[in-house]
Every structure is written in C-alpha cells, then in structure tokens.
C-alpha positions in Angstrom: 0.0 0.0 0.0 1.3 3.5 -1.1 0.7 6.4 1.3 1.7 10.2 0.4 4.0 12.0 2.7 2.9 13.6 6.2 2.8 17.2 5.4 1.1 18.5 8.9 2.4 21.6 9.7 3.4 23.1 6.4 2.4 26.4 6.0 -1.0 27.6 4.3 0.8 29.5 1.4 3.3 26.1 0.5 0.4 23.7 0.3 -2.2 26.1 -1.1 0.6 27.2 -3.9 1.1 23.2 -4.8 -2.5 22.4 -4.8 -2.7 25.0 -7.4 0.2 23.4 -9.3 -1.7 20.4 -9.8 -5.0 22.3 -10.4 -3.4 23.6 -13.7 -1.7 21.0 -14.6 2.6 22.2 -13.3 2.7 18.6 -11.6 0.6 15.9 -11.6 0.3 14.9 -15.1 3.9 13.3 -15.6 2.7 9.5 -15.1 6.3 8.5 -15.1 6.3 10.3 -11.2 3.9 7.6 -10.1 3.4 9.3 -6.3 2.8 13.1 -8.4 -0.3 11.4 -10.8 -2.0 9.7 -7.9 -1.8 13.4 -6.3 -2.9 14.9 -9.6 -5.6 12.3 -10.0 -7.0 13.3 -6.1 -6.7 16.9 -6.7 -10.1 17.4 -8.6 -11.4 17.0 -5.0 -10.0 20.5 -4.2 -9.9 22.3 -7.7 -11.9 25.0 -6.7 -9.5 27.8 -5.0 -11.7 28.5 -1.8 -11.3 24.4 -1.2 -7.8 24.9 -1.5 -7.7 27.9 0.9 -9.2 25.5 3.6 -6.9 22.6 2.9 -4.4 24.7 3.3 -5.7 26.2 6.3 -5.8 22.8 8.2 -2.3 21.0 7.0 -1.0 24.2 8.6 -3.0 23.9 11.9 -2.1 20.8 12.7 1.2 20.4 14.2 4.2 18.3 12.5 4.2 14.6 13.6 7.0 13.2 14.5 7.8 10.1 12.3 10.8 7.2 12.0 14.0 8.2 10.5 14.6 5.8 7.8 17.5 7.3 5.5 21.3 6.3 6.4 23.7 9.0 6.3 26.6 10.9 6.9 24.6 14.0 9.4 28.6 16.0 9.9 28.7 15.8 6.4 25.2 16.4 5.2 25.5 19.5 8.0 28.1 21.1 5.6 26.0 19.9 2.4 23.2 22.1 4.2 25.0 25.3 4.1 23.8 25.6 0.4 20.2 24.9 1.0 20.0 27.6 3.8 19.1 30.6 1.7 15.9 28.8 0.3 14.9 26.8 3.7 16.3 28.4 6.3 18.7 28.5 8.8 16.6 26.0 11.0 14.9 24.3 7.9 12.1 25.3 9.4 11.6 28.5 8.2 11.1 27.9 4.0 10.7 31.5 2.2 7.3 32.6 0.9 8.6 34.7 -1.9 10.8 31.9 -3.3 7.8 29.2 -2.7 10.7 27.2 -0.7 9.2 25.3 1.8 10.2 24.4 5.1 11.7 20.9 5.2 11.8 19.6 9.1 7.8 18.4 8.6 8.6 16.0 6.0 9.9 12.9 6.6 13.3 11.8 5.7 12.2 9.2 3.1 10.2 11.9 1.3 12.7 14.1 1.2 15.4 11.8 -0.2 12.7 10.9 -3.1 11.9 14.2 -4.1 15.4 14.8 -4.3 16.1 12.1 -6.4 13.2 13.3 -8.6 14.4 16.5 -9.2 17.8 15.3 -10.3 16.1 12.5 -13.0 13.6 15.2 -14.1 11.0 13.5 -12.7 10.1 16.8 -11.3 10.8 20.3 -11.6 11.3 20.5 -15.6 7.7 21.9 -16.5 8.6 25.2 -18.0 6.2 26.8 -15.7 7.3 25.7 -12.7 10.1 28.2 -12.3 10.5 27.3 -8.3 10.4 23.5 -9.3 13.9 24.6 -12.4 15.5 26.4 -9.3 15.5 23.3 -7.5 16.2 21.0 -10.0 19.4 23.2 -10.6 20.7 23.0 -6.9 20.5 19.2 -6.9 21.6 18.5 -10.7 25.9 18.2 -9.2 24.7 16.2 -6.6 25.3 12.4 -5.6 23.4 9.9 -4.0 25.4 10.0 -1.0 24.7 13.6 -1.0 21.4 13.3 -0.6 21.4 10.7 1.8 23.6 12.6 4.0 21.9 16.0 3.7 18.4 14.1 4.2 19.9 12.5 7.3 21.2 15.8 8.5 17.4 17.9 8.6 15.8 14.9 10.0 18.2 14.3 12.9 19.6 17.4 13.9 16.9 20.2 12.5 14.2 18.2 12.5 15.2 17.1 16.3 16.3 20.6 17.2 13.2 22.9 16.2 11.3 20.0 18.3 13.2 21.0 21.2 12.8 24.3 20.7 8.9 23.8 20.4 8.9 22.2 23.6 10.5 24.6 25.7 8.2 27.2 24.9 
C-alpha cells in the first residue's frame, strides 16, 4: 500500500501554492512520477481555489508529527552539504521562504525528502517550463550524488528536525 507523505504543519501558502500546481496542470500529469499522478488524479477534489484555501488552512493547523527516520547517512557531512540549502529553507529548515515558494523541510519525513530529491535530479520533477521554483530546484541538486542526498536528508531529519522540536517544547 502507497501512502503520500505527512505534510502536517506546512504552511497555508506552500500547500495552497502546490495544490494549485496540480489544479493547472505544473505537476501531476507526468505519469512517469507515479506518487505526483495519484496526487494529480485526487486533486479534482479540491480544484476550486476557496477548497484549496481551507486545505491549506488545516495542514498548517495541525502540528508536524514526528515520524521514523529511515534514510542512512553521513549527518557531519550532510551539515556542511546544508550550508547551500539555507538561503531557500532556512537556517533551522524550518523557516522555508514565501517569496521563493521554498518550503520548510523539518515536517517532512526523511524518506520523502530523499525521493523528491532524487526526482528532481532525474527530471522526474521540476522541468515543466512553468514551474520556475520547481527549475530552481532541479538546478541546486543537478551536481549532486546519491550520497549527498542521503547525508543532507539524514542531517534535517536528525539534527533540525530534532532541534526545532526542542525548541517547540520549551516554549
């Protein structure tokens, strides 16, 4: 059984802003990304915009779950890998940017991360020409490795991830 990522906690404007991808058509109709078309297939649930608004509304009401850590990797080294995903996701990775439609990445889980990663390097996503935010991406992974991934994937989910938890709690 397949099951989409746990996106609790993103912010109204990043899922609104992707519902709307799929509601024209950006991503969801690429039926080699298997995961993307079974989002693009559901998404006629919440076409109109208002419906998106509310769906929005409540993935960013409800807090971020905490989930298993399944990717291996190399966290000293994926901190340093970080250091060029910080003006796009923040300092914390859980800031993202609003004007650059960069999301912020401690929600997600470390396997969905590592995936979409992969997927913007094979062109799997981020190569419709009007998903400009989706190209940016797709151009800050391209010189990447595997092992790059793995390790800057294991980095957010252990120490960011971990970190901005903390931080929650003591408040």
């Amino acid at each position: 059984m397949q099951r989409g990522p746990i996106v609790d906690g993103l912010p109204a404007w990043y899922s609104e802003w992707q519902l709307k991808k799929f509601a024209e058509g950006v991503r969801g109709r690429n039926l080699e990304n298997r995961s993307e078309a079974l989002m693009g297939a559901g998404e006629a649930i919440v076409h109109d915009p208002n419906e998106r608004r509310r769906v929005a509304d409540h993935i960013a009401s409800l807090p971020p779950r905490k989930h298993l850590l399944t990717v291996r990797g190399d966290k000293v080294r994926g901190r340093e890998m970080y250091q060029s995903c910080v003006v796009c996701h923040g300092v914390k990775g859980s800031e993202g940017r609003e004007d650059l439609k960069s999301p912020p990445l401690t929600p997600l889980e470390d396997w969905y991360q590592l995936d979409q990663l992969r997927k913007y390097k094979s062109g799997l996503r981020g190569t419709n020409a009007l998903d400009v935010e989706g190209q940016l991406m797709r151009a800050a992974v391209l010189q990447m490795s595997e092992q790059d991934f793995r390790d800057v994937t294991r980095y957010i989910a252990e120490e960011l991830a971990a970190t901005n938890a903390a931080s929650t709690k003591q408040k």
